[in-house]
C-alpha positions in Angstrom: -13.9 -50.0 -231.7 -14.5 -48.2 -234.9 -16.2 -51.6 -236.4 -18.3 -51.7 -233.6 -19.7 -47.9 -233.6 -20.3 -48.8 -237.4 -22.4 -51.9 -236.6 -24.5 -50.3 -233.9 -25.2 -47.4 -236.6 -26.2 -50.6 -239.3 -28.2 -52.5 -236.7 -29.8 -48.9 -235.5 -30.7 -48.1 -239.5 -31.9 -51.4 -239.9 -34.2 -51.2 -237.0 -35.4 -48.1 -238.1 -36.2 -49.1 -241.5 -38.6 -51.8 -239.7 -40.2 -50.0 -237.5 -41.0 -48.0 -240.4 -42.2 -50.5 -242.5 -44.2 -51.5 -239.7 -46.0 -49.2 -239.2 -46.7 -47.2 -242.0 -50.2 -48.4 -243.0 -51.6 -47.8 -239.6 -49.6 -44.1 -238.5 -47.6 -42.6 -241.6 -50.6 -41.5 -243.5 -52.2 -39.7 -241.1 -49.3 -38.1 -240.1 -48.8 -37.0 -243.8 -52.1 -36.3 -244.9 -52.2 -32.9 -243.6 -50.4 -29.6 -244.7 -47.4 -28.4 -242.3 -47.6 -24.5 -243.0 -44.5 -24.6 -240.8 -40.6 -23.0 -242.4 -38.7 -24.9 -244.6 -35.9 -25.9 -242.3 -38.5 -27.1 -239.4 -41.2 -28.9 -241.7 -39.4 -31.9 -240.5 -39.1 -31.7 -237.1 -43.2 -30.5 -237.3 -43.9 -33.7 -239.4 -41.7 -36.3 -237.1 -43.8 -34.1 -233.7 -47.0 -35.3 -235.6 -45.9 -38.5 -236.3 -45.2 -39.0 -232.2 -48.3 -37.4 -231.6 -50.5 -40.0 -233.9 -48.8 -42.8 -232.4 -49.3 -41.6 -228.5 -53.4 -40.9 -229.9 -53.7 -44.4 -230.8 -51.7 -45.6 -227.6 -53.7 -43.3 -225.3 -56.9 -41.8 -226.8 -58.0 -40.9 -223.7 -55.1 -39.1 -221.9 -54.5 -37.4 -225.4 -58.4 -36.2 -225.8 -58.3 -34.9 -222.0 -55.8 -32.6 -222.8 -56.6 -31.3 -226.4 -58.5 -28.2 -225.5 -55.5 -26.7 -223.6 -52.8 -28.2 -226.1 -54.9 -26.1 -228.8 -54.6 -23.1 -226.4 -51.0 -23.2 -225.8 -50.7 -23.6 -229.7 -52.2 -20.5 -229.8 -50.4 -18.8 -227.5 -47.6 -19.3 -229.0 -48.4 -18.6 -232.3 -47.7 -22.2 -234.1 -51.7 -23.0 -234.6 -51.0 -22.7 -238.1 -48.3 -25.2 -238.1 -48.7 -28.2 -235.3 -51.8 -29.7 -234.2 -53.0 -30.0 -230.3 -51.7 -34.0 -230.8 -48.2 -32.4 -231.7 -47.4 -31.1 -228.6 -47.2 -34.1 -226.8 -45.4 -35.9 -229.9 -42.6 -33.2 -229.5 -42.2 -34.3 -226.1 -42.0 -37.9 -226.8 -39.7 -37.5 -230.0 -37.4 -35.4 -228.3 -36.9 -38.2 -225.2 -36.7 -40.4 -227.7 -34.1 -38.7 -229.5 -31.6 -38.0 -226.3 -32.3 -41.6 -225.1 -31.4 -43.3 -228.4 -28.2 -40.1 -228.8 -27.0 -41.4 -224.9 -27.3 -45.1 -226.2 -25.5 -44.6 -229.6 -23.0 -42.4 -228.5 -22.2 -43.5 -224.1 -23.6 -46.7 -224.0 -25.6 -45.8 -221.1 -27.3 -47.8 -219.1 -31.3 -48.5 -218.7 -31.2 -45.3 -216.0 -28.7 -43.0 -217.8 -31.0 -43.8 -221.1 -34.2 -42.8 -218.7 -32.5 -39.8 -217.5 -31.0 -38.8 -220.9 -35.0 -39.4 -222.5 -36.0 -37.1 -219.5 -33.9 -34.1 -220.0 -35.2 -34.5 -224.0 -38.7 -33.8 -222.9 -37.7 -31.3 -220.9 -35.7 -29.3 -223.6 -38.8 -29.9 -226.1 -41.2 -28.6 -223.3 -38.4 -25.5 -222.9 -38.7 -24.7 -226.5 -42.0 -25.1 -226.6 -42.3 -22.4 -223.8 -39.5 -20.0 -225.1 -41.5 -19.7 -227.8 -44.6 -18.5 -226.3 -43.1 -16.5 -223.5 -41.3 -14.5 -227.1 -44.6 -14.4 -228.5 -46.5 -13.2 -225.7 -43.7 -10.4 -225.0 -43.2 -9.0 -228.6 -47.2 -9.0 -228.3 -47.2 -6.7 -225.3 -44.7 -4.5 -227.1 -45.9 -4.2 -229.8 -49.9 -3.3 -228.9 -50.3 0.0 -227.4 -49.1 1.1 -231.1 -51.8 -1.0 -232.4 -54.1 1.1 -230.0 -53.0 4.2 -230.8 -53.7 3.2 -234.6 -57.2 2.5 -234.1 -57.3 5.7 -231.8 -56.5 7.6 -234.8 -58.6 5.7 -237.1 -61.6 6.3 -235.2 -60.7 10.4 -235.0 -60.6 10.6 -238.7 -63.8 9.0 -238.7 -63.6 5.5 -239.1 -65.7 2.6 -237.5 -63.7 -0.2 -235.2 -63.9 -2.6 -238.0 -62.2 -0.4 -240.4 -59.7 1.0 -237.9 -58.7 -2.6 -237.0 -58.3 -3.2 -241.1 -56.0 -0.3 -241.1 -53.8 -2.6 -238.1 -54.0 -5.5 -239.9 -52.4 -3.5 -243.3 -50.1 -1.2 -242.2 -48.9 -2.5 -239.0 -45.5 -4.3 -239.3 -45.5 -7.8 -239.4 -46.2 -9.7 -236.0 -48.3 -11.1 -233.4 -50.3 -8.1 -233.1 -51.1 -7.8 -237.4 -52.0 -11.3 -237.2 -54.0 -11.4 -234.6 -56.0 -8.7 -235.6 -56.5 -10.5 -239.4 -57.7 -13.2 -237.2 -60.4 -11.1 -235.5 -61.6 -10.1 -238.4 -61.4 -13.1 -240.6 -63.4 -14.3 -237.9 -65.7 -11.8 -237.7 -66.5 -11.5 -241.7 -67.4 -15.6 -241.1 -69.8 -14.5 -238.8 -68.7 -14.4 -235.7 -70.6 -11.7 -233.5 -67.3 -8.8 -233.5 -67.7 -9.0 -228.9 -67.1 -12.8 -229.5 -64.3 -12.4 -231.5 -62.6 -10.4 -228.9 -63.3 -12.0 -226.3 -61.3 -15.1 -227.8 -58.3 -13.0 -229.0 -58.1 -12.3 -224.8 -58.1 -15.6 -224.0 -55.3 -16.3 -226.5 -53.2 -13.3 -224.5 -51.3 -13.8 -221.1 -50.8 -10.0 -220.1 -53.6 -8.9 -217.9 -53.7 -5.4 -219.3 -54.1 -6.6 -223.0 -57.4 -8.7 -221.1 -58.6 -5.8 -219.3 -58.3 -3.5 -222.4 -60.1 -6.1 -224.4 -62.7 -6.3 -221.1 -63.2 -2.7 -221.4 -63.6 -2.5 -225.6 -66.3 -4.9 -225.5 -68.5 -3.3 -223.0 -67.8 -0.5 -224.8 -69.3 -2.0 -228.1 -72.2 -3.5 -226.4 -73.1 -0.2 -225.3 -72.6 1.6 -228.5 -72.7 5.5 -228.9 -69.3 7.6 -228.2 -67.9 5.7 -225.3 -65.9 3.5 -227.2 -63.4 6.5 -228.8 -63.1 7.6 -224.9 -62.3 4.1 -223.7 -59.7 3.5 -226.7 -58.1 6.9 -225.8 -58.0 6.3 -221.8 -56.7 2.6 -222.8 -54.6 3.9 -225.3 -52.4 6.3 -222.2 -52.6 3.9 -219.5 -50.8 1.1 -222.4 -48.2 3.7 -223.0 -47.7 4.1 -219.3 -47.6 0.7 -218.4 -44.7 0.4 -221.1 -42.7 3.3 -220.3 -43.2 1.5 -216.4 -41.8 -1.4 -217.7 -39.0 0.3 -219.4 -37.7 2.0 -216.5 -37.9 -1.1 -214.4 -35.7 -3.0 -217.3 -33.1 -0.5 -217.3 -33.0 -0.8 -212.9 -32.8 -4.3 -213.5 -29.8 -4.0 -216.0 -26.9 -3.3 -213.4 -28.3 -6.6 -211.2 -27.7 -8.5 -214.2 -24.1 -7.3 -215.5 -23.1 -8.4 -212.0 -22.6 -11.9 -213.0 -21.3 -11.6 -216.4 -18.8 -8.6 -214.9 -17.6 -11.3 -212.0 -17.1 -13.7 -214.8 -15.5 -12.5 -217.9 -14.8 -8.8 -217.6 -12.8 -8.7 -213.9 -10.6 -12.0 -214.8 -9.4 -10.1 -218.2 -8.9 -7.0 -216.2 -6.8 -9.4 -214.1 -4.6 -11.0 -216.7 -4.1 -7.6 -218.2 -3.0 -5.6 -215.3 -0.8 -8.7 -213.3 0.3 -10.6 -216.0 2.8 -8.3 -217.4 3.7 -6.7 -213.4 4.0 -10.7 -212.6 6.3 -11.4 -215.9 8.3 -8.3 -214.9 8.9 -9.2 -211.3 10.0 -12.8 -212.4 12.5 -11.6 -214.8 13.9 -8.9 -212.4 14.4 -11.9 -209.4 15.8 -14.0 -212.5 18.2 -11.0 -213.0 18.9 -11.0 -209.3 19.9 -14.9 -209.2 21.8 -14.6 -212.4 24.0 -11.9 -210.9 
């Protein structure tokens, strides 16, 4: 059996060393050509995402350039713009099917359905992780805004414009979603970009609704110029701080709901074994006693 496992593993490294000869003219240099400003440990898994990506592009131009626009928004979203491309999305998908189907074959010997299945719950995972990570994006940007507001808020007291106050975010806020998206506003903005426009595209990168109707209610502001925008930052600026100490309280009512679970789990079987175990143990030695005697 052990042979065998080792021959599948040859015949599998052989096949892959084919197919990568194979195609290497046509798909590997596009895949490599440009720069992964992904981490160290995940600069592969971006680069072998692209590769997938290239390949469905040439298989399905179409299908792949129907979708591009929202790939590059949910890129966005989740804060890897600077690291995947719009065809990488996709590719994830497709490498991570094809990585459970081929681990089911290798490993079970599955069948044509149980390789299908296994490819299928791959794609889902990729599409899960893909999701995660903007759902944590999104979130720690909701957390962390209303002190981005409150920033500007004081900027604008001591007397600077909007543009400077939102330089004084992008320095001196910690490092997040909420610091980069502002340097993006106004990297944007110094290449021209009218400073509404640029706004208007941060909202649409943002899922909460408040963060959209705060960005809503800055950029009328600006259009209409005069002292109305330090009012609508400060009213903005209270209802954000609000809304968070709302959704504080409504985490910590949800927080006995949740230990129900866990508490009917782990906690009440230990409370169990510690309380009867050792009344159990004693009862069986005292009826041992008994039938001894």
């Amino acid at each position: 059996m052990t042979t065998f496992w080792i021959g599948v593993a040859m015949l599998s490294a052989g096949l892959g060393v084919l197919v990568y000869r194979v195609t290497k003219r046509l798909l590997l240099p596009q895949a490599m050509g440009r720069r992964f400003n992904a981490g160290a440990a995940a600069r592969p898994l971006v680069r072998v995402c692209h590769f997938c990506g290239v390949a469905l592009c040439r298989l399905a131009p179409r299908w792949m350039e129907g979708r591009r626009e929202r790939d590059v928004l949910f890129l966005e979203k989740a804060g890897l713009d600077d690291a995947m491309e719009s065809m990488d999305v996709p590719g994830g998908v497709l490498a991570g099917g094809a990585a459970a189907g081929l681990a089911a074959v290798m490993l079970y010997g599955t069948g044509i359905a149980g390789t299908l299945g296994a490819a299928c719950g791959g794609g889902l995972v990729a599409v899960w992780l893909l999701a995660r990570q903007r759902r944590q994006r999104q979130d720690e940007l909701v957390r962390q805004f209303p002190t981005a507001v409150d920033v500007i808020c004081v900027g604008i007291g001591g007397g600077l414009d909007f543009g400077q106050a939102m330089m004084e975010v992008a320095r001196n806020m910690e490092a997040g979603p909420v610091q980069r998206e502002f340097e993006r506003i106004l990297r944007e903005v110094s290449l021209g970009m009218a400073r509404a426009a640029a706004l208007r595209r941060f909202a649409a990168r943002v899922d909460a609704s408040e963060i959209r109707a705060f960005v809503t209610s800055l950029v009328q502001s600006i259009e209409v110029g005069g002292s109305g925008l330090r009012e609508t930052l400060r009213v903005q600026s209270e209802q954000m701080r609000f809304n968070r100490l709302v959704r504080a309280e409504e985490a910590a009512n949800k927080a006995p709901s949740k230990m129900v679970i866990p508490m009917i789990l782990f906690i009440v079987p230990c409370i169990f074994l510690v309380v009867f175990v050792p009344l159990g143990m004693q009862v069986v030695e005292t009826f041992r006693g008994m039938s001894g005697k």
